[in-house]
C-alpha positions as CSV (number, residue, x, y, z in Angstrom):
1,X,0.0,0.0,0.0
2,X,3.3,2.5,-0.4
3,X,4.6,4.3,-2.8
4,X,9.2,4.6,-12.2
5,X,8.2,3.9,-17.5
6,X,9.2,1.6,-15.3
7,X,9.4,2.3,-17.3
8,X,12.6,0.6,-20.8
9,X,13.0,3.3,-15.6
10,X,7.2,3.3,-13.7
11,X,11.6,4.0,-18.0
12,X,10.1,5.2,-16.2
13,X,13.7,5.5,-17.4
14,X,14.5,2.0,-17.8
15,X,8.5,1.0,-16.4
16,X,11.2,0.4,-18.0
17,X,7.4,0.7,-18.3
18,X,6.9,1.9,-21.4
19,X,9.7,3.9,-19.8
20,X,10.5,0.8,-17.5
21,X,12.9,-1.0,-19.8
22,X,15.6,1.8,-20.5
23,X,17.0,5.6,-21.1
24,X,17.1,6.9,-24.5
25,X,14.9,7.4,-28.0
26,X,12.0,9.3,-28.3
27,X,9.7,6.1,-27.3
28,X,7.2,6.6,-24.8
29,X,7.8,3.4,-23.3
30,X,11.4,2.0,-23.1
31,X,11.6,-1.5,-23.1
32,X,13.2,-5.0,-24.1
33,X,12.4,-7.0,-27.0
34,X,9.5,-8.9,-27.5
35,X,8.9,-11.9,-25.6
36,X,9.7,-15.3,-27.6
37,X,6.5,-17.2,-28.5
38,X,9.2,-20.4,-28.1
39,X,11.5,-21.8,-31.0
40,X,9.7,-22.5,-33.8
41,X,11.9,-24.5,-36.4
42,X,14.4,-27.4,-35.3
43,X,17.8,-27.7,-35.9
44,X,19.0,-28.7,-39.5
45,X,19.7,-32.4,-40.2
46,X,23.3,-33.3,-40.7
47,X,24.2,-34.1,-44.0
48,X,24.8,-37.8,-44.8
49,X,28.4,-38.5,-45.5
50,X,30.8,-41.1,-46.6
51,X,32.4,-40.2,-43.2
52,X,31.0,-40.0,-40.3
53,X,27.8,-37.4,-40.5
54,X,27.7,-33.7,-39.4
55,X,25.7,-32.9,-36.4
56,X,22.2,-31.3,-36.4
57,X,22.1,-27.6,-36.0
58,X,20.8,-25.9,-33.1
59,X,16.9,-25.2,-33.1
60,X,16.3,-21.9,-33.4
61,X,14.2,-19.9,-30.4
62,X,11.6,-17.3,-30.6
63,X,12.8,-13.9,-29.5
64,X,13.3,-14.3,-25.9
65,X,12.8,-18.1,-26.0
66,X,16.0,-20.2,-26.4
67,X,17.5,-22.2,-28.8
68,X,17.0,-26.1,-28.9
69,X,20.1,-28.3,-28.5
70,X,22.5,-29.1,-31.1
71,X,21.8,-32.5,-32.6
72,X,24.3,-34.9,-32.4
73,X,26.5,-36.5,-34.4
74,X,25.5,-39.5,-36.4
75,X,27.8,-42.7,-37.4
76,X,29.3,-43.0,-40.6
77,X,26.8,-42.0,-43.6
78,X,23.9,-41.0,-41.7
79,X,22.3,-37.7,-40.9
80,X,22.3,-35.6,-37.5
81,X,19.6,-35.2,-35.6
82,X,17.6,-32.3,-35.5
83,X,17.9,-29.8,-32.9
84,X,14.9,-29.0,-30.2
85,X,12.4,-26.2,-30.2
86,X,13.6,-23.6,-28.1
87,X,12.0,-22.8,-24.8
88,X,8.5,-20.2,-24.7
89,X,8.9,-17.0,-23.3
90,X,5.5,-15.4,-23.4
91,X,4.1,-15.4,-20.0
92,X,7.7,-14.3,-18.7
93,X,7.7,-12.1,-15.4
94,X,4.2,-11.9,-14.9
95,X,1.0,-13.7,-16.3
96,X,-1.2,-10.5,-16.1
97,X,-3.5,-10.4,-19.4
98,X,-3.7,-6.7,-21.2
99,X,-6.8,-5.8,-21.3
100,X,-6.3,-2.3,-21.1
101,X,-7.7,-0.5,-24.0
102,X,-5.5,1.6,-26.7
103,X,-4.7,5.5,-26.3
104,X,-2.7,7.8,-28.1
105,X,-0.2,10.3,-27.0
106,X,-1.0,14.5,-26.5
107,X,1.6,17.1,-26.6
108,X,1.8,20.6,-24.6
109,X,4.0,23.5,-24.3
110,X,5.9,24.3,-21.2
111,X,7.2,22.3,-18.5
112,X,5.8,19.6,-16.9
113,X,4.0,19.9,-13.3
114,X,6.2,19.1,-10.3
115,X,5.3,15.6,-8.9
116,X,3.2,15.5,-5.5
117,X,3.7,11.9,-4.1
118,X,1.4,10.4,-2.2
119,X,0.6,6.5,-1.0
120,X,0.2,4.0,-4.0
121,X,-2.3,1.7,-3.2
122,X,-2.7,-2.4,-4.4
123,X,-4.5,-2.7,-7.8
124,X,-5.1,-3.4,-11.2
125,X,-4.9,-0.3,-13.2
126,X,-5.2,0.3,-16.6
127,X,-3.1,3.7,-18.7
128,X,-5.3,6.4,-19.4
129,X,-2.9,9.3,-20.1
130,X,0.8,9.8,-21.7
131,X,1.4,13.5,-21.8
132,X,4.7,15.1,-23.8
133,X,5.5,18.1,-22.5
134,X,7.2,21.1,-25.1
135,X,8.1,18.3,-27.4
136,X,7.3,18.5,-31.2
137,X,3.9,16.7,-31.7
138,X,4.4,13.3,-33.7
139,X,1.6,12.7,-36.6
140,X,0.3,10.0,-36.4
141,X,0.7,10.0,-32.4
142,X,2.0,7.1,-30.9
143,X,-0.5,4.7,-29.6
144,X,-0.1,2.5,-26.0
145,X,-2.1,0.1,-24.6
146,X,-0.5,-0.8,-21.1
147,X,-2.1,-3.1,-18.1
148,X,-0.2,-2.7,-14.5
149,X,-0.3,-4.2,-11.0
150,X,0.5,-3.3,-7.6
151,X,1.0,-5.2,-4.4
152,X,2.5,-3.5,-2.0
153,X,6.2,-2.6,-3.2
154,X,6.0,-5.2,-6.7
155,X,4.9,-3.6,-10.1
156,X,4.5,-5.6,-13.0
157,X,3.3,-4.8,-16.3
158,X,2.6,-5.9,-19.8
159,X,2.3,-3.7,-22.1
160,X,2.5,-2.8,-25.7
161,X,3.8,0.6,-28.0
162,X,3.8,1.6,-31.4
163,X,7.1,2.8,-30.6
164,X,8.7,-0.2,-29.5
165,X,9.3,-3.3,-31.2
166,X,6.4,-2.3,-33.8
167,X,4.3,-2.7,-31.2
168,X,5.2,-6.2,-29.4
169,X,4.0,-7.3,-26.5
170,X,6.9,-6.4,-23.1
171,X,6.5,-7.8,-19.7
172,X,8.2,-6.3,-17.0
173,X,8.4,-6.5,-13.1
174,X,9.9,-3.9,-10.8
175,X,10.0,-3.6,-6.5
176,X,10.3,0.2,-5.1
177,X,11.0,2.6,-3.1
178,X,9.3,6.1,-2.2
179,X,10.9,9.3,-0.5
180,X,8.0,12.5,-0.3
181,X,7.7,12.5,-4.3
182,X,10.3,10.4,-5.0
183,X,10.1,6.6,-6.6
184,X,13.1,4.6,-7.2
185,X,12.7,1.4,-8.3
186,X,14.5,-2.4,-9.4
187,X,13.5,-4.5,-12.2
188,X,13.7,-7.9,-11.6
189,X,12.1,-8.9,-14.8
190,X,11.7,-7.8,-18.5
191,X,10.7,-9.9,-21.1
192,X,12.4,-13.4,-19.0
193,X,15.8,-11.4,-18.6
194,X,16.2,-11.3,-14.6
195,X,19.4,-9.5,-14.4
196,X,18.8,-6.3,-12.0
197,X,18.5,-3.3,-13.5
198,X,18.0,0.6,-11.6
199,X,14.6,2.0,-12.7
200,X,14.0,5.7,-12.1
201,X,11.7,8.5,-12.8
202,X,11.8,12.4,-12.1
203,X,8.6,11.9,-9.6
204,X,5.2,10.4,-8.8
205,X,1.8,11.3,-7.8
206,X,-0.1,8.8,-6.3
207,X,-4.2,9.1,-5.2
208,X,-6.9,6.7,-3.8
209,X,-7.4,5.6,-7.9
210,X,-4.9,6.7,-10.1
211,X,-0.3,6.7,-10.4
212,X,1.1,8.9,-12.2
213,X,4.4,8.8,-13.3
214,X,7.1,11.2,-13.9
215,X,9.7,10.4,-16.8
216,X,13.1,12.1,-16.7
217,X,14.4,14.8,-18.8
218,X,16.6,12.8,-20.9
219,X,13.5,10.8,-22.2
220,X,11.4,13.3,-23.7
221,X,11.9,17.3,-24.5
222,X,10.7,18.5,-20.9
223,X,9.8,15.5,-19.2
224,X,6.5,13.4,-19.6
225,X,3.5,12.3,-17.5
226,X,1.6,8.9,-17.5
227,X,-1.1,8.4,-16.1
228,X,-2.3,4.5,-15.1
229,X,-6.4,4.4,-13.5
230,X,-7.2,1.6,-10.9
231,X,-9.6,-0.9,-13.0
């Protein structure tokens, strides 16, 4: 019940989130590639030989899924086997479904408001708002569709933006931190990779039904505001 696109960072300025994966580009919503739907082709038969045949190749994996084994080698004259599907990694991080409906980006001029903080409370919540703030506007705008959850200090998110990946499907799990308007987080998941990564944002605000989030300068022009609605 405390108080980061997480954002590629809810990068914020990794949320990753949109801005929970990482810093950097003009995309709303930093973030990883998108998740392997598992390997979809197995490894290549080795060639028959006089000699002793070649092994199979490795199977090849889905993005994020990985590869299938290398065959191995067959006797004299026959073929390798073929290498295994790779491993799924669709439901990596968390298995929350989005069902959070599409929205585009809005520019304004001048600076963004100052974040107020405030306690984050449990929930499913659903993005309602990504603001730009004295940035050029982009024609057509960039279009989100992003599905969170909160309990207690864990965020997870899947999420999707015309930005990134051409729109693929990111998953992404962060803990944090708050200080008066201040939200620092860790990912511990994006897209299956669990190495640690900082997340951080320029601020939050935080009421009985709605988080908004505060991405940094270096993201956007001045600064931008998303705003995620409890469901």
């Amino acid at each position: 019940m405390v108080a980061g696109r997480w954002v590629s960072g809810l990068v914020l300025c990794v949320i990753g989130m949109p801005a929970f994966a990482g810093c950097g580009g003009n995309s709303s919503e930093n973030s990883g590639g998108a998740p392997g739907g598992g390997g979809q082709s197995l490894g290549m038969a080795g060639n028959a030989g006089a000699g002793a045949g070649n092994a199979g190749a490795s199977g090849a994996g889905a993005m994020f899924g990985s590869g299938g084994s290398a065959g191995a080698s067959s006797n004299a004259g026959a073929p390798g086997a073929a290498g295994t599907p790779g491993t799924a990694g669709s439901s990596a991080c968390t298995d929350l479904v989005n069902l959070a409906p599409a929205i585009e980006e809005t520019y304004v001029s001048g600076a963004p408001p100052a974040p107020t903080g405030g306690a984050v409370q449990d929930g499913t919540y659903f993005e309602t708002a990504f603001v730009n703030y004295a940035a050029a506007a982009v024609t057509p705008a960039p279009t989100h569709r992003f599905t969170a959850r909160v309990t207690g200090n864990q965020f997870e998110a899947v999420y999707s933006d015309t930005n990134v990946s051409e729109g693929a499907e990111q998953r992404i799990t962060f803990t944090f931190t708050t200080s008066g308007s201040d939200l620092n987080g860790t990912r511990t998941c994006l897209n299956g990779n669990v190495t640690p990564s900082p997340v951080t944002f320029s601020g939050y605000d935080a009421t009985p039904t709605t988080i908004t989030l505060h991405l940094p300068l270096v993201n956007h022009a001045s600064g931008a505001t998303y705003t995620l609605s409890k469901h």
